[in-house]
Backbone as a ProteinNet text record, in pm:
[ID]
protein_1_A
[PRIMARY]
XXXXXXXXXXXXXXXXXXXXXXXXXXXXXXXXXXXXXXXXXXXXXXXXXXXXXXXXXXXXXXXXXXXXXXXXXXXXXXXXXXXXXXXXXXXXXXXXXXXXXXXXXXXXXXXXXXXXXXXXXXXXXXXXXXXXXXXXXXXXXXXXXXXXXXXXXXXXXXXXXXXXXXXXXXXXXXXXXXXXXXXXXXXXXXXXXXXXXXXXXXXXXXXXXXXXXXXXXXXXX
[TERTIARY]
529.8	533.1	495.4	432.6	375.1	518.6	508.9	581.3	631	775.5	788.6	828	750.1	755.1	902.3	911.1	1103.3	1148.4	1066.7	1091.4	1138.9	1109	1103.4	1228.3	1321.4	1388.4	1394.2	1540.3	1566	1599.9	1477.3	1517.6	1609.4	1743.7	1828.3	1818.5	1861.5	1922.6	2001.3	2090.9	2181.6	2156.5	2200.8	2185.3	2314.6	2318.9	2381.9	2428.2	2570.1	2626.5	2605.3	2601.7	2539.1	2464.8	2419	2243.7	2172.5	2174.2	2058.8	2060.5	2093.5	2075.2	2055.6	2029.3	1984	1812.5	1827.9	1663.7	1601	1667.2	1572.2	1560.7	1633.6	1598.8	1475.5	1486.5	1375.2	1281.7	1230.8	1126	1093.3	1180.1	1142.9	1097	1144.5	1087.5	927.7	876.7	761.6	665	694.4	673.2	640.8	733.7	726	835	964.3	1055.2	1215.1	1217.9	1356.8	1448.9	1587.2	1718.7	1771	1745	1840.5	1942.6	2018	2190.7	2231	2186	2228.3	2244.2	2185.5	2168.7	2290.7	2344.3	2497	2587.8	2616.7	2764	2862.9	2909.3	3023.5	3029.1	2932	2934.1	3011.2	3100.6	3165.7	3120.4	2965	2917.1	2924.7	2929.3	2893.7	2749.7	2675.4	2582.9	2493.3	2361.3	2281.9	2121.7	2104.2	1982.8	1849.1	1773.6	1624.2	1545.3	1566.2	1569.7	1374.5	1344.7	1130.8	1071	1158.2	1067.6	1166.5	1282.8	1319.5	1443.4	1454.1	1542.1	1726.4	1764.4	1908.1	1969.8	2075	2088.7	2253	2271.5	2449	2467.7	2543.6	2577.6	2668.6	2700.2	2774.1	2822.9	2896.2	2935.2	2844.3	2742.2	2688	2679.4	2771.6	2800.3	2833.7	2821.8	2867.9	2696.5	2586.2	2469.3	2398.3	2412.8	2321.8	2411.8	2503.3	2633.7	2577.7	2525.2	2484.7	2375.5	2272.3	2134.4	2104.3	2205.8	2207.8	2241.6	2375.3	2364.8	2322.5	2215.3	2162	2194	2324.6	2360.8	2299	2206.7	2120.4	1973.8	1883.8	1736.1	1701	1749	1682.6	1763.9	1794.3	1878.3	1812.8	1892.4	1798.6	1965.5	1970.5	2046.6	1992.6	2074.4	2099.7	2016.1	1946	1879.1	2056.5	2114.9	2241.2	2342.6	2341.1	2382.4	2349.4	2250.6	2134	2183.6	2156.7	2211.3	2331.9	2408.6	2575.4	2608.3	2539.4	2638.8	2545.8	2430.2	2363.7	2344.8	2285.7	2269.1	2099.4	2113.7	2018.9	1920.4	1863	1753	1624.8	1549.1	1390.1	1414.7	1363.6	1364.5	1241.2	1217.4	1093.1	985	1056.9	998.3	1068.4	1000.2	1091.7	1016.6	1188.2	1173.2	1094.6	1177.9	1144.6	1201.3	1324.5	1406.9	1569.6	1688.7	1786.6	1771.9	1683.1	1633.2	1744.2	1778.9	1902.4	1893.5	1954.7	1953.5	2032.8	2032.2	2189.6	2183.9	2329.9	2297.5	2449.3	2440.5	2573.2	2573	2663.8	2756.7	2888.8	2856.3	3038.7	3010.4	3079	3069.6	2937.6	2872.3	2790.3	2811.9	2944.8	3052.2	3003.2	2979.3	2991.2	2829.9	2751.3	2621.6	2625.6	2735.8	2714.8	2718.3	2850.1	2932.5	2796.1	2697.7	2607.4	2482.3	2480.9	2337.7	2417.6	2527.1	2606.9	2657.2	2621.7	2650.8	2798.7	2913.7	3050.5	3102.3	3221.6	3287.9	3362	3288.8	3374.7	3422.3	3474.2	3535	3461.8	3387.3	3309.3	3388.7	3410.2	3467.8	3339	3350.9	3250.7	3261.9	3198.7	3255.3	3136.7	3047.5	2980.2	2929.8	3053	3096.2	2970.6	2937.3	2795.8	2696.4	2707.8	2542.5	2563.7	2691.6	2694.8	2674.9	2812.9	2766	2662.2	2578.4	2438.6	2358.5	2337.3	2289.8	2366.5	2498.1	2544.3	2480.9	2523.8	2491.4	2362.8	2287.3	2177.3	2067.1	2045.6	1976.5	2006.7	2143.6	2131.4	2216	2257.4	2300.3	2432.2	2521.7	2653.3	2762.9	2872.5	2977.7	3056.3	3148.6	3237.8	3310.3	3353.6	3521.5	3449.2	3483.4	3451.8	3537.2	3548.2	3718.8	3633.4	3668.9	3656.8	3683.6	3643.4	3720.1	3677.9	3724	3700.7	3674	3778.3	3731.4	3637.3	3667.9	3589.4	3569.8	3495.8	3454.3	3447.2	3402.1	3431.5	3521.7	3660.7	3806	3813.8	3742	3747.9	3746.1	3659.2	3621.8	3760.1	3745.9	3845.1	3963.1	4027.3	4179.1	4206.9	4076.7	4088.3	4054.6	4066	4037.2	3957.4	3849.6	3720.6	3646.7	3547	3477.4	3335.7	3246.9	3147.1	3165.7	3085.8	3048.1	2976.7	2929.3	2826.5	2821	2709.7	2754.7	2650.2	2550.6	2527.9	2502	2383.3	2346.9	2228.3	2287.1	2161	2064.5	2175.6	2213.2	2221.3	2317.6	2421.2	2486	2546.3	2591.4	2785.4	2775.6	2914.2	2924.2	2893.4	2878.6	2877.7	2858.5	2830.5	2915.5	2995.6	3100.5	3194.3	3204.3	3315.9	3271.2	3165.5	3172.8	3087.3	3014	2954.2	2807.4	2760.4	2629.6	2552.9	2459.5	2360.5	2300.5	2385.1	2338.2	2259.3	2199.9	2139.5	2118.6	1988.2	1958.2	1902.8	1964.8	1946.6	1825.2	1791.8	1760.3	1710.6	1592.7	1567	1671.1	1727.6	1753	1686	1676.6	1580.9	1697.5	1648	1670.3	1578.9	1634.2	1513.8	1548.7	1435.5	1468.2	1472.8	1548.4	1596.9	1584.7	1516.9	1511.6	1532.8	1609.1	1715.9	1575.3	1623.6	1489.9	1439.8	1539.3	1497.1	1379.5	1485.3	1381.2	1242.2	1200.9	1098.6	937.3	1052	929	955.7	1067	1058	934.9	996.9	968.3	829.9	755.5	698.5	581	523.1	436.5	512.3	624.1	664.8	701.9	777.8	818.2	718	621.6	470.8	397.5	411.5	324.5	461.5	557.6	681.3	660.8	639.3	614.3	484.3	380.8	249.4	242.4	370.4	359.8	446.4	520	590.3	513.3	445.7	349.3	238.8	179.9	84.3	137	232.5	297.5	387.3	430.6	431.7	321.9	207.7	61.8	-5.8	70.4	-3.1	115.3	187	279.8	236.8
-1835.5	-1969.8	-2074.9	-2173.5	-2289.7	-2370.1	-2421.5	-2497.3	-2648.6	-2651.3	-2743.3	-2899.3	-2987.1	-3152.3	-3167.9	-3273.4	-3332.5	-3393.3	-3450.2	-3534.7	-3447	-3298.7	-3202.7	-3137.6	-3131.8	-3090.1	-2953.5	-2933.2	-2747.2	-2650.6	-2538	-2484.2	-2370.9	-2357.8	-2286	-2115.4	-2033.9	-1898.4	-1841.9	-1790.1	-1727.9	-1609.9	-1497.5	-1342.8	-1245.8	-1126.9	-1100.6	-983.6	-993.1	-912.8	-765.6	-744.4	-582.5	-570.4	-463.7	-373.5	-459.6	-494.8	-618.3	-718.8	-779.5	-890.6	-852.4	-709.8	-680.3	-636.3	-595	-532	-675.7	-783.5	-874.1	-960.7	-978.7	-1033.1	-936.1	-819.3	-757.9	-785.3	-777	-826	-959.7	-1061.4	-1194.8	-1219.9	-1124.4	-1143.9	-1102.5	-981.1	-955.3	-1048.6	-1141.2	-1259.1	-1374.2	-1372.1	-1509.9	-1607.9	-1521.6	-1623.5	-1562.7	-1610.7	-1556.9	-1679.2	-1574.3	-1668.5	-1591.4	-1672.1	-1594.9	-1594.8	-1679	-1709	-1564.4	-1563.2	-1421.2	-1298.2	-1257.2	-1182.9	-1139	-1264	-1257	-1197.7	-1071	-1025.2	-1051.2	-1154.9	-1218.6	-1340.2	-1399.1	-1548.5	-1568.3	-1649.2	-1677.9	-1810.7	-1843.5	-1936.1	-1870.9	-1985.8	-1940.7	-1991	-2087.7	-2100	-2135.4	-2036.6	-2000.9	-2109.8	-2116	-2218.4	-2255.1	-2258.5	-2215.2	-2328.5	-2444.4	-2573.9	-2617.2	-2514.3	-2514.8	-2525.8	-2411.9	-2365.4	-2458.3	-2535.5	-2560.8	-2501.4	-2400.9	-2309.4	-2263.1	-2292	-2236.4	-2147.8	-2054.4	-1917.2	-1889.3	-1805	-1789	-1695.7	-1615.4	-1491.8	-1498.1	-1440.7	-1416.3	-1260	-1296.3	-1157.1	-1180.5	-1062.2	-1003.6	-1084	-1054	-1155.5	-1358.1	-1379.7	-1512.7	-1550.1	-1484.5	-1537.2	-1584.8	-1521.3	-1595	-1712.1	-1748.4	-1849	-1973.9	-1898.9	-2027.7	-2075.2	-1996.4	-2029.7	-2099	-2074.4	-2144.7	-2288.1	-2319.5	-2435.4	-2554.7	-2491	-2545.8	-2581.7	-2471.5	-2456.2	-2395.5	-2300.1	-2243.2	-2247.5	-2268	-2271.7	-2078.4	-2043.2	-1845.5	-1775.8	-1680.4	-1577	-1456	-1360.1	-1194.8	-1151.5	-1025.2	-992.6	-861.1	-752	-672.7	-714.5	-631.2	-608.9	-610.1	-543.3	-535	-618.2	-716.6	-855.1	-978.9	-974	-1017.9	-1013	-924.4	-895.5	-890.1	-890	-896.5	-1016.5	-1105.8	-1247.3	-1359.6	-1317.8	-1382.7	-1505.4	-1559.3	-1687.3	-1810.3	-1905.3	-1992.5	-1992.1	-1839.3	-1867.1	-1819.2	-1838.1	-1731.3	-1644.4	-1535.3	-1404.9	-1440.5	-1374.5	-1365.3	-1282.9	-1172.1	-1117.3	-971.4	-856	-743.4	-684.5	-684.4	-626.8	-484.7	-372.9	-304.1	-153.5	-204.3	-154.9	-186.5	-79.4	-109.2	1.6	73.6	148.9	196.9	153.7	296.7	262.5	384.1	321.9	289.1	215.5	210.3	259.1	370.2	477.5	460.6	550.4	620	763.8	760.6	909.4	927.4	1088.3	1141.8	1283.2	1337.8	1516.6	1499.1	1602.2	1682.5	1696	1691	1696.8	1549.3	1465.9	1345.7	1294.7	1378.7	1369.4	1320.9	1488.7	1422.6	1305.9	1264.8	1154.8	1038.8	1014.3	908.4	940.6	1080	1074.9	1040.1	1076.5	1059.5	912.1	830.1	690.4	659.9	788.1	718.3	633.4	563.8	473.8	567.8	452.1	582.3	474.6	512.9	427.6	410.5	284.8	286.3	270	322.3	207.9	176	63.6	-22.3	-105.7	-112.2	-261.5	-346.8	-316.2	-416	-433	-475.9	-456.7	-560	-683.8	-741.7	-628.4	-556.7	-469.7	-374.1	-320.8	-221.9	-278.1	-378.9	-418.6	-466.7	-496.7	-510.4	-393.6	-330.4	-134.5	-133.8	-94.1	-54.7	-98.4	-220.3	-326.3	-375.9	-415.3	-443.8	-380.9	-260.6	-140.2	-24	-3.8	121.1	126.1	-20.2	-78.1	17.8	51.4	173.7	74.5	98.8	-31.8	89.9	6.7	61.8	7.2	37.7	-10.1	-16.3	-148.3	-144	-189.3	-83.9	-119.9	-165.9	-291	-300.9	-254.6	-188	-115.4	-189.3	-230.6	-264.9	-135.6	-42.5	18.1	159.8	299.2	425.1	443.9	394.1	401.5	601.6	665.9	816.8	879	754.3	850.8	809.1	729.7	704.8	832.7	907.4	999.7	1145.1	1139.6	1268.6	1239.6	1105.5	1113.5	1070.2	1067.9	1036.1	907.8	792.4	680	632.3	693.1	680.4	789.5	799.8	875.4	927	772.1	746	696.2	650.8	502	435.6	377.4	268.9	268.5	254	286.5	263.7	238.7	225.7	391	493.4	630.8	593.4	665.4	633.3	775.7	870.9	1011.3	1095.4	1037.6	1148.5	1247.5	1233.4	1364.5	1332.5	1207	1194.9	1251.9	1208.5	1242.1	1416.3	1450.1	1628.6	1699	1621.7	1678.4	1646.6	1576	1574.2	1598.2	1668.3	1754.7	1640.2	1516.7	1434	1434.1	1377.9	1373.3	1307.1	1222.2	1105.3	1136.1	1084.3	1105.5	1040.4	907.6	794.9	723.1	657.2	571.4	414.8	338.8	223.6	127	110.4	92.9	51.6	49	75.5	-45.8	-44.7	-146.1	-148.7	-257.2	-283.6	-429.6	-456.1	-566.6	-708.8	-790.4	-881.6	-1047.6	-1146.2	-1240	-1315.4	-1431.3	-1522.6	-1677.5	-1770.8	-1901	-2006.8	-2105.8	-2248.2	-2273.8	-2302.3	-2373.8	-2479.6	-2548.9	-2697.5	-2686.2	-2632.7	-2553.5	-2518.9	-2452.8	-2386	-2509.8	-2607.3	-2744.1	-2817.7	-2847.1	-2942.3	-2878.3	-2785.3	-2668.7	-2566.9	-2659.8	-2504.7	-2457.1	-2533.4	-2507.8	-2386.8	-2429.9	-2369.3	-2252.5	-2289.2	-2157	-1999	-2077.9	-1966.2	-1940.2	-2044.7	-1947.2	-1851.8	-1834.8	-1760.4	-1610.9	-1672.6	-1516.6	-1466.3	-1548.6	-1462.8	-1400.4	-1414.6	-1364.5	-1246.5	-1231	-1149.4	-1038.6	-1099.4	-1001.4	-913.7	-980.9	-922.2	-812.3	-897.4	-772.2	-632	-653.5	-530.8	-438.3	-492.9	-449.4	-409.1	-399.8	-346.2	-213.6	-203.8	-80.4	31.1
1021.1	960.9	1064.8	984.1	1108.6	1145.5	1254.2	1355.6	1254.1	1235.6	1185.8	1243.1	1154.9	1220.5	1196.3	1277	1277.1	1098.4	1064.4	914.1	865.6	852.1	720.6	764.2	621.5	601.2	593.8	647	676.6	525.1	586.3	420	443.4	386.6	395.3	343.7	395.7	384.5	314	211.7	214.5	218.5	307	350.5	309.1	265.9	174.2	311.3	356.9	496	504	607.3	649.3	627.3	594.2	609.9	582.9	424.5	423.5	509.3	497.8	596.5	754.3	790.9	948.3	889.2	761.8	720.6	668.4	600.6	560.6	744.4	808.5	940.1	1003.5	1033.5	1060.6	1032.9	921.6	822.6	856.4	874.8	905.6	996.7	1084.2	1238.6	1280.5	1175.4	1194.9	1154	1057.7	1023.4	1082.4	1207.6	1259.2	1225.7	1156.3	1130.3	1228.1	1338.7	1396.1	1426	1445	1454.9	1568.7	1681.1	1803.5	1771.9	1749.3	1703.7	1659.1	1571.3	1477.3	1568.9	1660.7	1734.6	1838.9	1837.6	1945.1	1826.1	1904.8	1815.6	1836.1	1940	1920.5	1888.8	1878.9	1829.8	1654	1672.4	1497.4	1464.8	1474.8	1384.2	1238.1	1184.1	1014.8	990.6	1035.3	1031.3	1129.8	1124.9	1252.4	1215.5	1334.3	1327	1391.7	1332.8	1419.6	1386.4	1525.5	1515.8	1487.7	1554.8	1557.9	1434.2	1327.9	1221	1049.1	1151.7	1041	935.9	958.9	904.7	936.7	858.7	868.4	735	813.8	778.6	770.3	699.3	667.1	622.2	668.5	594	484.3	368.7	258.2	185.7	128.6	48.3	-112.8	-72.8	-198.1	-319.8	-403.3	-520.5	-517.5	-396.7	-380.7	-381.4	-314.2	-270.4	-424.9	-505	-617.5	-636	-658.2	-657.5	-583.4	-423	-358.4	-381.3	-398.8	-462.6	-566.4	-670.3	-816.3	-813.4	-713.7	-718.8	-595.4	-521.3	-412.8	-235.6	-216.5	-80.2	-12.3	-79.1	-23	-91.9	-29.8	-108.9	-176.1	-46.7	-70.3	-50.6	-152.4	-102.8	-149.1	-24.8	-50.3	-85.4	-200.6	-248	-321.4	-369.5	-469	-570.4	-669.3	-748.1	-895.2	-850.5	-903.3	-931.2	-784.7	-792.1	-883.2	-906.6	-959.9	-1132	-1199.1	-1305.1	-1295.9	-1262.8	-1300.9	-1284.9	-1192.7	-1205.7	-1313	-1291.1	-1420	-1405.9	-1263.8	-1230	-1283.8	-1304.1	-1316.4	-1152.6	-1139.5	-1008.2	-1086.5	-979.1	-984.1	-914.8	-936	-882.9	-865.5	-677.9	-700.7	-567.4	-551.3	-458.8	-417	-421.5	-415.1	-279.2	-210.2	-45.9	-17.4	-94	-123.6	-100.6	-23.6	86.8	-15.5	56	-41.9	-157.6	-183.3	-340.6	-363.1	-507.1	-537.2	-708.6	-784.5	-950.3	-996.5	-1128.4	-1181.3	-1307.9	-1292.4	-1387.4	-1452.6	-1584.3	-1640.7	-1606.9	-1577.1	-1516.8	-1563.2	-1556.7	-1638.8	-1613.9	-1693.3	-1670.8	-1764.8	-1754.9	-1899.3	-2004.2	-2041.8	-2166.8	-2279.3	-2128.7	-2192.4	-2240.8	-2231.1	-2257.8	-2445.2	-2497.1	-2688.2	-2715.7	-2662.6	-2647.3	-2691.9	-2546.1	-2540	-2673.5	-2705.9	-2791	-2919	-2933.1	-3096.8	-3096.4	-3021.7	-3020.8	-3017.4	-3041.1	-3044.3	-2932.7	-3003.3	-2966.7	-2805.2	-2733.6	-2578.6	-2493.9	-2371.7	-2290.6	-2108.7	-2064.1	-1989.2	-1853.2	-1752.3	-1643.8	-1523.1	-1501.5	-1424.8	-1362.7	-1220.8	-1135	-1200	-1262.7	-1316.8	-1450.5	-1504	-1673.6	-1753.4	-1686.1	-1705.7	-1783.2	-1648.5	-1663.3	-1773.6	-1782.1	-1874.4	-2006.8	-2048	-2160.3	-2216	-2173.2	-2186.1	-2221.6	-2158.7	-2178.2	-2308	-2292.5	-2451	-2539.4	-2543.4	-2688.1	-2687	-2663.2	-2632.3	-2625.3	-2544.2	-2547	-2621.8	-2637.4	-2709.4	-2845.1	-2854.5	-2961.7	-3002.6	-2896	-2909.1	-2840.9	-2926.8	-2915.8	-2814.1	-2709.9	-2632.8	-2538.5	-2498.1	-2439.5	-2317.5	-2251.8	-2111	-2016.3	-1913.3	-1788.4	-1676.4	-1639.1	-1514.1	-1403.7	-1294.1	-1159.7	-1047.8	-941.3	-812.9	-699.8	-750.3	-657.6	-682.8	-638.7	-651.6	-811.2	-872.2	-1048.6	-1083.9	-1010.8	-1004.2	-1077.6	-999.9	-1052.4	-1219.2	-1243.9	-1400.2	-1485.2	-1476.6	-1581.3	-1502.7	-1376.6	-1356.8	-1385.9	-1401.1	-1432	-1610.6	-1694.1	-1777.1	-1859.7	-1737.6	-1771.5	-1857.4	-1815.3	-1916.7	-1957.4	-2053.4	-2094.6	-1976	-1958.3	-1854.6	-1772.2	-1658	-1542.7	-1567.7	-1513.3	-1498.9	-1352.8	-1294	-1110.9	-1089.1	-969.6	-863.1	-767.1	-837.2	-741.5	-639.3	-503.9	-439.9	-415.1	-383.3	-362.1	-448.3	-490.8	-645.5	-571.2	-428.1	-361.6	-407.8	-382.1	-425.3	-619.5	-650.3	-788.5	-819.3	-723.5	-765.8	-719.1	-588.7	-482.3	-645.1	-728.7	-800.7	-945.7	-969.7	-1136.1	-1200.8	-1138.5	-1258.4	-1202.8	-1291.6	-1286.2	-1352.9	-1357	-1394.5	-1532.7	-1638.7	-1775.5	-1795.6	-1769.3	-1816.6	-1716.2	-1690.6	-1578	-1675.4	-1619.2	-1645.1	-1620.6	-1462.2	-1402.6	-1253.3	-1189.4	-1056.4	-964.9	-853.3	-790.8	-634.8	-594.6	-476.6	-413.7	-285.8	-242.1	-263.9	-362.8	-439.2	-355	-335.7	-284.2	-414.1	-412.5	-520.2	-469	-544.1	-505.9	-585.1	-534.8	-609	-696.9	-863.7	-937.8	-881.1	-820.6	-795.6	-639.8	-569.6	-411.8	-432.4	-569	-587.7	-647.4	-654.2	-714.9	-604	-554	-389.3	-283.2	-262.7	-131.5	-166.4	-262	-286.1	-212.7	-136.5	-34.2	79.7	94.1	227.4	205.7	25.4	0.1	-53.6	-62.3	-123.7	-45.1	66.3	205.4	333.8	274.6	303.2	226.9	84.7	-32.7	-7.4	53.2	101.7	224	267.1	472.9	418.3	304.6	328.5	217.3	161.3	57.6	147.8	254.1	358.3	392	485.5	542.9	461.2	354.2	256.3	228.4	251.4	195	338.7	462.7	558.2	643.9	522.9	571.6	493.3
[MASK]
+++++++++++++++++++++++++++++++++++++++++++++++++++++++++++++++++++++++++++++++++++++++++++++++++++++++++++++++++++++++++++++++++++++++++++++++++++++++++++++++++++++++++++++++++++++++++++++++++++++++++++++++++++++++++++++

């Protein structure tokens, strides 16, 4: 990115903690967009800053980043493909990393295969009851009970809880270590960048020669 004048305002970050946010920095860097700050592992800034190009950066938890994007604390956020659909925010989507791949599927025993082709009434558990109910009703037009879980969605079907999942396979190794297996795939997830509506008509020069540096460089790997 070109060298930014003093007038112009800083276009903000939100980065979604761990992996991503060390793979979308990577990526930025081949680019031409770095944040020394970030780099110190003991530093407890919350927000890092790269005074040349203009830019400031913040890390977040996952589900908060479309949150910040939507209502303009942040201009861009890279996030979950998964995230994305479950919180169901007012952004643009608009750029897939490409990195992150995993699907989002229904899983249960094999048992539970009739279950999904005979359309009955069954019981889902899901940390992302959004996405499911949507699939059900929507796509496959099959009414059903949906439990929210925070934590291992797995133990749903072995202790009874539920019939299926809704989950998040990247592997399926966990899934097989315990008797289930990927009845239904929903769909693909990736690490997708997301940008404020309003950012995208202010900013949009800066922000489209940002989506073409990062389109190149996708296209020369």
């Amino acid at each position: 990115m070109n060298k930014a004048t003093n007038d112009m305002r800083y276009l903000t970050f939100a980065l979604c903690k761990g992996r991503l946010a060390n793979k979308t920095l990577e990526l930025l860097e081949q680019i031409g967009i770095t944040c020394e700050e970030m780099k110190d592992p003991s530093s407890r800034k919350l927000i890092f800053i790269n005074e040349e190009l203009k830019l400031k950066f913040f890390l977040a938890k996952g589900p908060d980043v479309p949150t910040y994007v939507e209502y303009g604390a942040a201009d861009i956020g890279v996030v979950g493909k998964d995230i994305i659909m479950e919180e169901n925010r007012k952004v643009y989507e608009v750029f897939d990393f490409g990195f992150g791949k995993c699907r989002m599927c229904v899983c249960g025993p094999a048992t539970a295969k009739d279950l999904l082709q005979r359309h009955d009434m069954i019981r889902v558990a899901s940390k992302y009851p959004k996405i499911a109910k949507d699939y059900f009703y929507n796509r496959k037009h099959q009414t059903v009970d949906i439990i929210k879980l925070n934590g291992s969605v797995e133990l749903g079907p072995i202790v009874g809880l539920s019939d299926v999942i809704v989950d998040i396979v990247e592997t399926g190794s966990t899934l097989r270590e315990n008797g289930l297996d990927v009845l239904e795939e929903i769909c693909p997830l990736s690490a997708r960048m997301i940008v404020n509506q309003v950012s995208m008509k202010m900013e949009a020069d800066r922000i489209q020669r940002l989506l073409q540096s990062l389109k190149e460089e996708n296209r020369e790997k």
